[in-house]
KEDOKE-833374 format. One record per residue (C-alpha): residue in one letter; x, y, z. Coordinates in steps of 0.2 Angstrom, whole numbers, plus 5000, padded with zeros to 4 digits. Example, Ala and Ser with C-alpha at 12.3 -4.5 7.8 and 13.67 -1.06 7.14 Angstrom:
# residues 2
a506249785039
s506849955036
This chain:
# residues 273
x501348514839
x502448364849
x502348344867
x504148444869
x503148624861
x501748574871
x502548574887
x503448744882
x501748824880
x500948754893
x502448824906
x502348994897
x500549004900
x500848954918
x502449094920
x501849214909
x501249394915
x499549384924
x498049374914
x497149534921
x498049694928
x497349844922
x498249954935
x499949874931
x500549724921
x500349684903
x499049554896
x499449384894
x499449354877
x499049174878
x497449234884
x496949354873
x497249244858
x496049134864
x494549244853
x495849344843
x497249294829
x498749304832
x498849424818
x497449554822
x498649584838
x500349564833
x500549774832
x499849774852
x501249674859
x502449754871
x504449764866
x505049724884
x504049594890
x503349524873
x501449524882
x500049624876
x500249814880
x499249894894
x499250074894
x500250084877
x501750204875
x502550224860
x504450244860
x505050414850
x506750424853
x507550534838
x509050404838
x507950244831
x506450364821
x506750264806
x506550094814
x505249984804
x504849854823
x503749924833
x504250024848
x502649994858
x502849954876
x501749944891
x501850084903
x502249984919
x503549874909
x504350054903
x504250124919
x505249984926
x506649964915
x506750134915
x506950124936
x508149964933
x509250054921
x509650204924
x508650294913
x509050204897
x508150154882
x507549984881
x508049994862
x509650024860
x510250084878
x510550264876
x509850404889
x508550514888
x507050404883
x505750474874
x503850424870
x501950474870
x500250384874
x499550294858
x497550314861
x497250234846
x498050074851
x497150084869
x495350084862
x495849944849
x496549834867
x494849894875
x493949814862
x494949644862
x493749494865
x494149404878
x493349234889
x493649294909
x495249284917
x494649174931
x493949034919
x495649044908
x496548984922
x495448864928
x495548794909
x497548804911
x497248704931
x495748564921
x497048524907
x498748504917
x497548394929
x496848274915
x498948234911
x499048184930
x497648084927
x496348184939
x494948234935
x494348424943
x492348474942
x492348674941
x491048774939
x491248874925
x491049064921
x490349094900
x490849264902
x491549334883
x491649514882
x492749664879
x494349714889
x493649854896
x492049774901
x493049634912
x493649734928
x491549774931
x491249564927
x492749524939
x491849624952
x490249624953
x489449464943
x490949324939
x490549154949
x492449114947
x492749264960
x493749214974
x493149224991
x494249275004
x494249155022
x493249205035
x494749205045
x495749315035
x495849465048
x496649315061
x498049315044
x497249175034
x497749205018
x496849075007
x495549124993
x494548994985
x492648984975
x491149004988
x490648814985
x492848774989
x492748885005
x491648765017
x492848625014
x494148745019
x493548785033
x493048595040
x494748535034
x495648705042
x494848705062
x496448685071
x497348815061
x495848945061
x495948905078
x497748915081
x497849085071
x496349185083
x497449095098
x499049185094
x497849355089
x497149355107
x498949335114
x499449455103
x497949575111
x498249555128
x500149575125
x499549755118
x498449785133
x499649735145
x500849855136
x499549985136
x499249975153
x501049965157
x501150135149
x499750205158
x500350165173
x502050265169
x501150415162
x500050415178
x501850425190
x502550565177
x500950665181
x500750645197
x502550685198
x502250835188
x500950885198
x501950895214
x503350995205
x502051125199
x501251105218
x503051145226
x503551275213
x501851395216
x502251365236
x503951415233
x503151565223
x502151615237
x503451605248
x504551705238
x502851845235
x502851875255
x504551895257
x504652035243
x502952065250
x503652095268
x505352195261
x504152325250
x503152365266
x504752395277
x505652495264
x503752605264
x503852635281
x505752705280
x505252795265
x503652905277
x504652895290
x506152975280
x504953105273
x504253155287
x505953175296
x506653275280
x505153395283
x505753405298
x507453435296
x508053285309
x508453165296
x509853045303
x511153045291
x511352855292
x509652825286
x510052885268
x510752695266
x509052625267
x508252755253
């Protein structure tokens, strides 16, 4: 291979889909080839992105049934040109694409060999360094096992894992190996410190709006406390005077009776009844 190819493959490697993704992407095939042939996996590589399938789906459009190629493609890669395209089958653009889960070819994935993700990098980062001329000391992860045995490596026993900064939650961003991350944080003080700064300032900006806001719903209440206070006076007041009217119309109303049984009803009086 001349320097040209190798600085082909060496960019692919470093642009290619990520090496692990089981929720989404496809596997990079670069680092799956690491403990298989090329062969053995040539049947597992996805149409669109030309990776190795994750989650495989099979294309079953009518209109190609008697195409030789294979029609494999991973899910997230189908779901996206579908999304991106209206619709249209990656194959020969016509609508309504169909296809179906291939279990078959999801237990032969599972089963692929492979060296962890984390150290595949790291061997990509060693190499690209030696051709600057530096020289990087890594510790190295000797994981080699099956796909489906990787995500339970990844998070529980791979010494490549890694760590998020402590300040993270201030909006630190960086991840590094555990023995990387006390260099980051000597070399990173006024930054860390600049970041839990503008958090606190942020805080009491929040508080201060907080209070602000308490303060106006405290006015509104007491506000609607004296318009509830005014309308029950106003309610009261309202109460005696129908009060006082119910008790004067009683008294015309006996005195009326009383002077209808005696026949000396004034005649002017029926107004009131």
């Amino acid at each position: 291979m001349n320097a040209e190819e190798n600085k082909k493959k060496k960019e692919k490697m470093k642009t290619g889909v990520v090496p692990v993704s089981f929720a989404q992407s496809c596997f990079n095939k670069d680092w799956i080839v690491q403990l298989n042939e090329e062969k053995q996996i040539n049947h597992l590589i996805c149409l669109i992105c030309k990776q190795i399938a994750n989650h495989p789906l099979e294309i079953a459009c009518p209109e190609h049934e008697n195409m030789d190629e294979s029609t494999i493609v991973g899910k997230h890669c189908l779901q996206q040109f579908l999304d991106n395209n209206g619709n249209t089958c990656p194959i020969d653009s016509h609508s309504s694409c169909e296809y179906h889960n291939v279990k078959l070819l999801q237990r032969q994935i599972n089963n692929l060999t492979v060296i962890c993700p984390h150290q595949f990098q790291q061997d990509l980062k060693i190499s690209e360094s030696r051709e600057e001329g530096k020289t990087l000391i890594r510790p190295r992860c000797n994981f080699k096992g099956n796909i489906k045995e990787v995500n339970d490596h990844l998070n529980k026993s791979c010494p490549l894992k890694p760590l998020a900064c402590w300040f993270q939650s201030f909006g630190c961003d960086y991840s590094c190996l555990k023995k990387e991350l006390e260099e980051h944080l000597v070399l990173q003080k006024k930054r860390h410190f600049d970041l839990v700064v503008k958090h606190v300032e942020s805080l009491q900006q929040k508080i201060q709006h907080s209070q602000e806001e308490l303060a106006k719903l405290q006015v509104e209440n007491q506000t609607l406390k004296s318009e509830i206070e005014q309308s029950k006076n106003n309610n009261d007041n309202l109460f005696k005077v129908y009060q006082n009217n119910c008790n004067i119309y009683l008294i015309f109303l006996v005195l009326a009776i009383i002077l209808l049984l005696c026949n000396a009803i004034p005649a002017h009086w029926y107004t009131f009844l």
